[in-house]
TORZAKOL-64121 format. One record per residue: residue in one letter; x, y negated, z negated of N, C-alpha, C, CB in turn. Coordinates in steps of 0.05 Angstrom, whole numbers, plus 5000, padded with zeros to 4 digits. Each point is the difference from the previous one (the first is absolute). Glycine has a CB too. Example, Ala and Ser with C-alpha at 12.3 -4.5 7.8 and 13.67 -1.06 7.14 Angstrom:
! TORZAKOL-64121
A526451144844498249765000501849765000496250234975
S503149565039501649764999498549784986502450135043
END
This chain:
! TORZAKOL-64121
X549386051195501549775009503050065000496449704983
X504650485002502550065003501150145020499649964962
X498750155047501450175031500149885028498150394980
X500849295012502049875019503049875001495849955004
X505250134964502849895002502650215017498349744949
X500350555047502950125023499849975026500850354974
X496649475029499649935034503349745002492450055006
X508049814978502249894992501850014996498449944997
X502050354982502350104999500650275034499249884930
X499249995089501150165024499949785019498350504990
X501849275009500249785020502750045006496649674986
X505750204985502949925012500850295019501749644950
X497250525050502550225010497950025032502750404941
X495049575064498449955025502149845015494849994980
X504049695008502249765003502450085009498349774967
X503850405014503250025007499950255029502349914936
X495250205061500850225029499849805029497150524974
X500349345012499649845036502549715000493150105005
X508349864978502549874999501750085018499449954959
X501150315029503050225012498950055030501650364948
X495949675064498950105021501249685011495250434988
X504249355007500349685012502150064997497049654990
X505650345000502550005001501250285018499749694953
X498850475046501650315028499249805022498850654984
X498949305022498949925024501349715009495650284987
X505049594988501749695015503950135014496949534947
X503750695033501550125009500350135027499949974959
X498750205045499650035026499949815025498350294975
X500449465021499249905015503449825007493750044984
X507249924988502249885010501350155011500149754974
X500750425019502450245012498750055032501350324945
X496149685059499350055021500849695024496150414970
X503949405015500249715015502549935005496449844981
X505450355003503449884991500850255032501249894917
X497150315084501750205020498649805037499750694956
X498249185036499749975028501449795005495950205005
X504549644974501749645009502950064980494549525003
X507350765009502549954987502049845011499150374986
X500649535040501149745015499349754976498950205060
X499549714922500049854993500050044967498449865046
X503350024950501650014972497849884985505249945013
X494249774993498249784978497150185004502649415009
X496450745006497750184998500050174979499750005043
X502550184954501750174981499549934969503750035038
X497449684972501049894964496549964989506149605008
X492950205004496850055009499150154972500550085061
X499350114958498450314988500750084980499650175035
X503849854957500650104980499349814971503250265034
X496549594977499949794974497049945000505149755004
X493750335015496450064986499950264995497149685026
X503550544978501050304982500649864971502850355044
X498949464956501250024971497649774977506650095025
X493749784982497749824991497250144990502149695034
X497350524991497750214990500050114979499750095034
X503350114969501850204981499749794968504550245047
X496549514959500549824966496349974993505849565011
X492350315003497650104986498350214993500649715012
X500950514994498550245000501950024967498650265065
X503849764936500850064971500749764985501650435014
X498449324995499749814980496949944991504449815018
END
């Protein structure tokens, strides 16, 4: 019964990879959305501020 607890002690860092993978990939997507609508500023602000929001629950 004990050699299911390092199945646990290997979740958080599973968890924190497919985190960082959600946060490159929202990154991208913004940076990719910010280059096609750079005529529009409020698109811009947009994105960056769901980048950052991502960014605060990934390390808050």
């Amino acid at each position: 019964m004990s050699r299911t607890s390092p199945s646990f002690d290997e979740a958080p860092f599973d968890l924190t990879g497919v985190v960082n993978k959600i946060t490159f990939i929202t990154r991208l997507l913004a940076l990719s959305i910010e280059s096609f609508s750079t005529s529009t500023l409020e698109a811009t602000k947009l994105k960056s501020t769901l980048v950052w929001r991502t960014f605060n629950l990934v390390v808050g």
